[in-house]
PAMI-494053 format. One record per residue (C-alpha): y, z, x; residue number from 1. Coordinates in steps of 0.02 Angstrom, whole numbers, padded with zeros to 5 digits. Example, Ala and Ser with C-alpha at 12.3 -4.5 7.8 and 13.67 -1.06 7.14 Angstrom:
2
<north->-00225&up->00390&east->00615&i->1>;
<north->-00053&up->00357&east->00684&i->2>;
This chain:
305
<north->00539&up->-00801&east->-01087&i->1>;
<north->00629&up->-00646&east->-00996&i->2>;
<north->00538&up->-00467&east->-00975&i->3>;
<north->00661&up->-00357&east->-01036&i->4>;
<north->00695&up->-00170&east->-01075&i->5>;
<north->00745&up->-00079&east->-01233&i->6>;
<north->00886&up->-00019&east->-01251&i->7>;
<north->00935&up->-00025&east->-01075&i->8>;
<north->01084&up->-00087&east->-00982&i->9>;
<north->01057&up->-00155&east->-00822&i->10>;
<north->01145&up->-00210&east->-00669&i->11>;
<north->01096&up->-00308&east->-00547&i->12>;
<north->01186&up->-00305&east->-00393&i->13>;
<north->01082&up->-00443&east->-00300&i->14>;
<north->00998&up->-00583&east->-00394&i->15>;
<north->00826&up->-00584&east->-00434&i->16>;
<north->00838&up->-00753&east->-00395&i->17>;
<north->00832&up->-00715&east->-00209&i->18>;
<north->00658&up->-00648&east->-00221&i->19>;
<north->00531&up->-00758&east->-00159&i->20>;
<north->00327&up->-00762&east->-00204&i->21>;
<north->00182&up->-00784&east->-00105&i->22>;
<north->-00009&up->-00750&east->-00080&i->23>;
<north->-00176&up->-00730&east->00016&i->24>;
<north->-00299&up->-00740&east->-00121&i->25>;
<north->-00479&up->-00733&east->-00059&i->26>;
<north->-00624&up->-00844&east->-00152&i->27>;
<north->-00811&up->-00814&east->-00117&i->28>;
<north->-00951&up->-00935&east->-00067&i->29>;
<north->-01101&up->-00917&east->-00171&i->30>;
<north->-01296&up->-00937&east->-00181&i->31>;
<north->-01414&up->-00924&east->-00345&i->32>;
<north->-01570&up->-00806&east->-00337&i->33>;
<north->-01661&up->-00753&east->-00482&i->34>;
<north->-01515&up->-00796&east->-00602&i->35>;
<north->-01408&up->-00678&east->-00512&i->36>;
<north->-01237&up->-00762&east->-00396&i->37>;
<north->-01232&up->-00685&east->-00231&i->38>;
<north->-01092&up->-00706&east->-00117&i->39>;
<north->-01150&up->-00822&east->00014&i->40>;
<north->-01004&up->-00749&east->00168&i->41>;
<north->-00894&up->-00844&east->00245&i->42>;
<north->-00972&up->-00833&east->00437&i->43>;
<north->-01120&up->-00897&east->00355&i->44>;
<north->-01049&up->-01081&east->00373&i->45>;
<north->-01013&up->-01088&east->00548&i->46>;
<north->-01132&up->-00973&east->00630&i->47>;
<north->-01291&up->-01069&east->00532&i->48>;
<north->-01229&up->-01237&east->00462&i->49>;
<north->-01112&up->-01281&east->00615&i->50>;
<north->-00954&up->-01273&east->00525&i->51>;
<north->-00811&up->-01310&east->00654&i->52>;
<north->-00665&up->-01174&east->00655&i->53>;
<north->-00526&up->-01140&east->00749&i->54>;
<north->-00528&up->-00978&east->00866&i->55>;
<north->-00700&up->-00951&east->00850&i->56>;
<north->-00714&up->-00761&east->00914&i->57>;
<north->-00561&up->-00703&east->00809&i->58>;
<north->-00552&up->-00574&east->00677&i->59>;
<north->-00515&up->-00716&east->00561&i->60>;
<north->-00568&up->-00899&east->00619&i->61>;
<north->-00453&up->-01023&east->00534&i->62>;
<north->-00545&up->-01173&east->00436&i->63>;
<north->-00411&up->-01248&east->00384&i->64>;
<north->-00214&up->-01286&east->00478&i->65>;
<north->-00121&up->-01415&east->00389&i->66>;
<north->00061&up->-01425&east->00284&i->67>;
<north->00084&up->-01253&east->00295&i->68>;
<north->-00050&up->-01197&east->00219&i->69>;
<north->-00211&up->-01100&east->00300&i->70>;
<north->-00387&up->-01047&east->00265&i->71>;
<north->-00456&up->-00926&east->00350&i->72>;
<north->-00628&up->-00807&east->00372&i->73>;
<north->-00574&up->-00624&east->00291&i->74>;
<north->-00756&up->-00531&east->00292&i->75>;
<north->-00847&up->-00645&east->00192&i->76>;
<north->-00720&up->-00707&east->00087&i->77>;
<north->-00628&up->-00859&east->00127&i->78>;
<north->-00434&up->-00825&east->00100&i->79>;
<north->-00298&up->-00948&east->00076&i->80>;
<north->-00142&up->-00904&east->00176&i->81>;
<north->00013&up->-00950&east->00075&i->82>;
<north->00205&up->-00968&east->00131&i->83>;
<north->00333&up->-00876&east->00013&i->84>;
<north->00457&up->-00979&east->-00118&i->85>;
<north->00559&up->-00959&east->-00247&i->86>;
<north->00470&up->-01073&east->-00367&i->87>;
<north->00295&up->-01013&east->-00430&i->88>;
<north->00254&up->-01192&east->-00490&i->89>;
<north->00270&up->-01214&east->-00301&i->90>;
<north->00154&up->-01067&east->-00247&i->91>;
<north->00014&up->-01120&east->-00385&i->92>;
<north->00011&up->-01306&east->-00322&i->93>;
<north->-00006&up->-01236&east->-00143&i->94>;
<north->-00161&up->-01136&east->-00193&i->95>;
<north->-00237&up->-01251&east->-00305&i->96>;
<north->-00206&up->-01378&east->-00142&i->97>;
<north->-00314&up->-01243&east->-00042&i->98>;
<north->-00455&up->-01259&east->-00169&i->99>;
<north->-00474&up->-01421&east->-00163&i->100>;
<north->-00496&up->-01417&east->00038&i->101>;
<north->-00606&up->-01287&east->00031&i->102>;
<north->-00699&up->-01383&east->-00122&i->103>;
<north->-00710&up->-01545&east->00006&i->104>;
<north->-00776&up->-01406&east->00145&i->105>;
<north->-00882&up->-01312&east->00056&i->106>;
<north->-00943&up->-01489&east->-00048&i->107>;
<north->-01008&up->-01558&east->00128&i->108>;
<north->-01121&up->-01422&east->00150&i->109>;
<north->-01207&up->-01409&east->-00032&i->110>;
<north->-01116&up->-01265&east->-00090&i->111>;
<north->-00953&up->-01222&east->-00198&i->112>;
<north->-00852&up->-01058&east->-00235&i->113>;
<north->-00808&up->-00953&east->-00346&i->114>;
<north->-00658&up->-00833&east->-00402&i->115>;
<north->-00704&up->-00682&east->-00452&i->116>;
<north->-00653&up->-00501&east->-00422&i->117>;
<north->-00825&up->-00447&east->-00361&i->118>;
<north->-00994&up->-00542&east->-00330&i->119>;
<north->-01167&up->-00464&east->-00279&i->120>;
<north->-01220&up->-00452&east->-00101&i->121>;
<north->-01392&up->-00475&east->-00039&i->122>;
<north->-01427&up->-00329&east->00074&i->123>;
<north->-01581&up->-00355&east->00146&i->124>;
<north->-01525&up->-00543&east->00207&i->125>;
<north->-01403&up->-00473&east->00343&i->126>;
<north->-01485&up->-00304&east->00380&i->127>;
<north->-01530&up->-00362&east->00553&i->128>;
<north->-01376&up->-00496&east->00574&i->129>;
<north->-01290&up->-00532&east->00745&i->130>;
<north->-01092&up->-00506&east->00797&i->131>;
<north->-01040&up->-00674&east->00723&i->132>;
<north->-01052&up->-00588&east->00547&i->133>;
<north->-00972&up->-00416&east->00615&i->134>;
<north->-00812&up->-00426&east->00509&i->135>;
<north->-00925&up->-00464&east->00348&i->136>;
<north->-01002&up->-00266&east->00361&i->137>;
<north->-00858&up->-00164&east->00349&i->138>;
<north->-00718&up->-00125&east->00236&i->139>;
<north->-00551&up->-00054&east->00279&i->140>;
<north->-00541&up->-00182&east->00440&i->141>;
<north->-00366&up->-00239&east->00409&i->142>;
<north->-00275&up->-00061&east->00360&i->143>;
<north->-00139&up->-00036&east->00200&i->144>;
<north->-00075&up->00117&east->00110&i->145>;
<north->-00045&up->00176&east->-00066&i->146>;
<north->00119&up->00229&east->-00109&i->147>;
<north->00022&up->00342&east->-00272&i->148>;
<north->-00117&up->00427&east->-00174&i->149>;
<north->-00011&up->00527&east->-00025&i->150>;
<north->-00163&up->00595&east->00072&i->151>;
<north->-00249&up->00423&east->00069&i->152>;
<north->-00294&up->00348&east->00237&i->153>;
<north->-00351&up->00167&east->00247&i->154>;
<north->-00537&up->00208&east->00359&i->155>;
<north->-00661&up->00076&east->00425&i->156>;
<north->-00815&up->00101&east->00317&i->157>;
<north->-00978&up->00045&east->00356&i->158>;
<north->-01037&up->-00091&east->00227&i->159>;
<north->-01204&up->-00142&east->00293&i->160>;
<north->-01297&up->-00067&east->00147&i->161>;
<north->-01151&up->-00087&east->00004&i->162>;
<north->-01219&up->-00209&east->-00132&i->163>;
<north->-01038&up->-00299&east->-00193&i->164>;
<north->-00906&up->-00369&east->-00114&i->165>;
<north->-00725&up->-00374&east->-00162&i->166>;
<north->-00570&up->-00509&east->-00149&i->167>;
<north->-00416&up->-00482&east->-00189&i->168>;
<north->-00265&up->-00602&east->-00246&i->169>;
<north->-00133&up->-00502&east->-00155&i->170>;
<north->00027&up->-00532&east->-00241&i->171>;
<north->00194&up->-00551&east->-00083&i->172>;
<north->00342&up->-00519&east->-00143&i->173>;
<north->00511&up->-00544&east->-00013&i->174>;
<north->00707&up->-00578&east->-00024&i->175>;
<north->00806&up->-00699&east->00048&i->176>;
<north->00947&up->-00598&east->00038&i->177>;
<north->00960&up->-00473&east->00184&i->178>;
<north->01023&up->-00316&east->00082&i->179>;
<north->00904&up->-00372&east->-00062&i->180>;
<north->00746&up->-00345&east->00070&i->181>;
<north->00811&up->-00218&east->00174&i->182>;
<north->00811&up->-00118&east->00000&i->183>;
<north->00622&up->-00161&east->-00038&i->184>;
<north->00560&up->-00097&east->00113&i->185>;
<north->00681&up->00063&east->00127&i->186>;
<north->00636&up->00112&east->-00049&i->187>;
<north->00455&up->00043&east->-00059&i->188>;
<north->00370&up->00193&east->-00153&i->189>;
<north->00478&up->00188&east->-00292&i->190>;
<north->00471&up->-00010&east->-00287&i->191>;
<north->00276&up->00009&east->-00280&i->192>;
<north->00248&up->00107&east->-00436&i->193>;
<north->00362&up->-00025&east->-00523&i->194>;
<north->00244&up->-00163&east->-00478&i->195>;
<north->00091&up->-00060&east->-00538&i->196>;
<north->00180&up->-00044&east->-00715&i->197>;
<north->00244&up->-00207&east->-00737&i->198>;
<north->00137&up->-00315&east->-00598&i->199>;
<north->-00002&up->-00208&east->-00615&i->200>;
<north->-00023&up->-00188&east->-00819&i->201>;
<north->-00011&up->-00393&east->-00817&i->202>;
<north->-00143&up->-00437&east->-00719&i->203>;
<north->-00272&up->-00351&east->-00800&i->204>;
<north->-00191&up->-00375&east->-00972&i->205>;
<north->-00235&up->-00573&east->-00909&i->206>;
<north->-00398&up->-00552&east->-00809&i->207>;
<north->-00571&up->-00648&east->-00859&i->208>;
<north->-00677&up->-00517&east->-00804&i->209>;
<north->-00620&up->-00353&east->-00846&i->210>;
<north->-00778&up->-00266&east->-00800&i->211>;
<north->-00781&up->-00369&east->-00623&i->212>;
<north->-00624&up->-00270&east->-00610&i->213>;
<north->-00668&up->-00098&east->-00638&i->214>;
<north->-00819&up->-00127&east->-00499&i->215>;
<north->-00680&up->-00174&east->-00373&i->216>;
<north->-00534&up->-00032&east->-00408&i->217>;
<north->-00686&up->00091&east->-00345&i->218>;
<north->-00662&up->00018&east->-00175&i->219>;
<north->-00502&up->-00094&east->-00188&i->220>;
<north->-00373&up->-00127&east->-00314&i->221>;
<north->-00307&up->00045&east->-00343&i->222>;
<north->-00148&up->00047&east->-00424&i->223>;
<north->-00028&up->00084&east->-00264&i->224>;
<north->-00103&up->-00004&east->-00121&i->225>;
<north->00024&up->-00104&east->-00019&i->226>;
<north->00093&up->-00160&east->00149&i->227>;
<north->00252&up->-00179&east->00217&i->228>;
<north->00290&up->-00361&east->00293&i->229>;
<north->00430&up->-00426&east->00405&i->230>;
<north->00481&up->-00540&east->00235&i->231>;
<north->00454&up->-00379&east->00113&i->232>;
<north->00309&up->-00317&east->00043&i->233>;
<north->00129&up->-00356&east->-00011&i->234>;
<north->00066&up->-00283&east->-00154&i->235>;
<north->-00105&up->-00265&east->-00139&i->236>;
<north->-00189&up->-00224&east->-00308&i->237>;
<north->-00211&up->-00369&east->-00414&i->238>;
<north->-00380&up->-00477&east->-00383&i->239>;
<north->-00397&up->-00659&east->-00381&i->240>;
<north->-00416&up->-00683&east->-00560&i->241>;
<north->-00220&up->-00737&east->-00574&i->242>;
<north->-00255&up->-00876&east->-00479&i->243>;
<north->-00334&up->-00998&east->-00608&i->244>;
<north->-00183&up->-00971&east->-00733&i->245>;
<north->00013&up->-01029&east->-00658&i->246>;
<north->00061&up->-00937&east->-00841&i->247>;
<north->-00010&up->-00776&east->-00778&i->248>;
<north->00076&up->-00814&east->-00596&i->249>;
<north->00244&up->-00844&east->-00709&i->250>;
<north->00232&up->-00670&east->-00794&i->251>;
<north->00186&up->-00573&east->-00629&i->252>;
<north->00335&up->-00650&east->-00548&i->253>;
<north->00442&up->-00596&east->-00701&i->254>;
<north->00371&up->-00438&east->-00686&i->255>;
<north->00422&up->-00431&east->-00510&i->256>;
<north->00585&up->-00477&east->-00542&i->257>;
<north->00601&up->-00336&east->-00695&i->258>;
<north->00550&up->-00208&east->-00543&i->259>;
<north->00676&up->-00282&east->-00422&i->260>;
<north->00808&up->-00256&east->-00570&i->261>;
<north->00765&up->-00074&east->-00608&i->262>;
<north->00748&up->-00049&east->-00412&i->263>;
<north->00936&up->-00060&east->-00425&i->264>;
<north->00967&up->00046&east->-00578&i->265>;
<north->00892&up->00215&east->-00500&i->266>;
<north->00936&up->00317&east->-00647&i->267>;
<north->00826&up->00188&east->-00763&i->268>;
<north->00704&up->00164&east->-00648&i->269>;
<north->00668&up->00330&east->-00607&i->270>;
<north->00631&up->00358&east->-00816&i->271>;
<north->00530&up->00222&east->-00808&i->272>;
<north->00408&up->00276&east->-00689&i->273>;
<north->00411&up->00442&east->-00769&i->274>;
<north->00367&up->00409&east->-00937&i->275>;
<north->00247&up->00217&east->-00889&i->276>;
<north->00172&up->00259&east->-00720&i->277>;
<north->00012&up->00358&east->-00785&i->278>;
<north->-00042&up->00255&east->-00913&i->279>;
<north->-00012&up->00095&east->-00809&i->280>;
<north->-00139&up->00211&east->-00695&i->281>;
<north->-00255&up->00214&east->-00808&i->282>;
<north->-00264&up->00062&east->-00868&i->283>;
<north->-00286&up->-00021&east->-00685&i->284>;
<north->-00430&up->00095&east->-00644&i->285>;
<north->-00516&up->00065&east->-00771&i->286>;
<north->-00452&up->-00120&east->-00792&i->287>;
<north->-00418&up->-00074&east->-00998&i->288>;
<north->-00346&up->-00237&east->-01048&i->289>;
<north->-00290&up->-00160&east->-01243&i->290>;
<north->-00214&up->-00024&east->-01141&i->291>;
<north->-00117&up->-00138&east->-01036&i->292>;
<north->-00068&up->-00231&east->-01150&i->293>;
<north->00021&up->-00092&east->-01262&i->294>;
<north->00071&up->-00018&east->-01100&i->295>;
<north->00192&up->-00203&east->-01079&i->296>;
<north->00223&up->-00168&east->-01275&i->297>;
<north->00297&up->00024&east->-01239&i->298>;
<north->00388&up->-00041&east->-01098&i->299>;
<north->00469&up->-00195&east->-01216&i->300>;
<north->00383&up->-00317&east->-01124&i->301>;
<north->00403&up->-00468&east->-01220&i->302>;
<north->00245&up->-00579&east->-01197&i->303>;
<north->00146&up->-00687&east->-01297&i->304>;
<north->-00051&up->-00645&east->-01273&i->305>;
């Protein structure tokens, strides 16, 4: 089923066809204590149980090198590193693939992982912890921007005392068509602000765990957040939740696609973000899933929920 507009009249110049989808979602180990799931963080597994890794004193060890596909230390989350395509049943079997490695990983050393926006964090456990869990105490260590918030500056902030943790599913969206990405990442503020209403509004329309959400837009997930890549551009805002459903993967690549489309009709998409870009706002910050949803119903969204 297409996205479409009402009563518009597109063109589209280059296919959306030539856009191609990829991801970095990040999972999180976990621990029980008094009924309540901490996040157990990724250094955890090397520096005490011995887990082998590749480049050892690197920002992000890698756990994981084979077929194309990686896993890697990000804080304490573990993140899957995967390619771009043009197929999204592609991109979902490649993640699901990097589950079940970390499953077999994780499975070795009595523990599993979960996918959720945000998890607890035990505070007092790393108070006094050495340099091997450095990268799990801070926020804001790999920088991006935000194409809605001008004055916003991606800072390094202590987390040592911060009692959640975040992961994100961030959403890559490139062209193989040379005009197609040299137009993403010239006009990447309007282009951003497209992906919060359409990308944006169907990710939390989807989620499992809209109040999960809301905890991690105070800190991540904000509406605009983004960085440019040499194959496009990464959209930063959506969490992992998308990655347990390939029909919520399908609709955020349509809704790239619709984006792309109006990307190339200025005059349309110009309206659009006008008239859809607040309440799409809204709805992410406060991860309002009946307000997304009739945000995708204003916008003539056609989607079965």
């Amino acid at each position: 089923m297409q996205i479409t507009i009402k009563n518009s009249k597109l063109k589209e110049t280059i296919s959306d066809g030539t856009l191609t989808f990829g991801a970095d979602p990040e999972v999180g180990a976990y621990y029980e204590k008094d009924d309540t799931m901490y996040v157990q963080p990724a250094p955890y597994f090397r520096r005490e149980l011995g887990l082998d890794v590749q480049k050892p004193n690197s920002k992000h060890p890698i756990i994981y090198d084979k077929y194309g596909l990686r896993i890697i230390e990000d804080g304490v989350a573990f993140e899957f590193t995967v390619p771009g395509h043009r197929s999204t049943k592609k991109l979902f079997q490649d993640i699901q693939n990097c589950r079940e490695s970390l499953h077999d990983i994780l499975s070795k050393m009595d523990h599993g992982f979960t996918i959720r926006p945000t998890l607890n964090y035990e505070i007092e456990r790393f108070l006094t912890a050495d340099s091997a869990y450095k990268m799990a105490l801070m926020f804001g260590c790999d920088p991006d921007n935000d194409a809605i918030l001008p004055d916003y500056i991606c800072n390094v902030i202590d987390a040592l005392q911060h009692p959640y943790r975040y992961f994100g599913g961030h959403f890559h969206i490139g062209c193989n068509n040379a005009i197609g990405k040299r137009l993403i990442q010239t006009h990447y503020v309007p282009f951003i602000k497209l992906l919060a209403i359409f990308v944006g509004n169907t990710v939390i329309s989807k989620t499992s765990y809209p109040k999960l959400e809301q905890q991690r837009s105070k800190m991540y997930g904000q509406p605009g957040r983004y960085r440019l890549q040499p194959w496009g551009i990464e959209y930063r805002t959506p969490s992992n939740n998308w990655i347990n459903s390939e029909y919520t993967l399908l609709r955020m690549a349509q809704a790239a696609k619709m984006a792309f489309t109006l990307l190339q009709n200025p005059k349309y998409g110009k309206q659009v973000i006008e008239v859809h870009l607040e309440p799409a706002i809204d709805a992410i910050v406060r991860a309002d899933q009946e307000k997304a949803k009739q945000n995708l119903e204003n916008l003539g969204c056609e989607y079965d929920f």
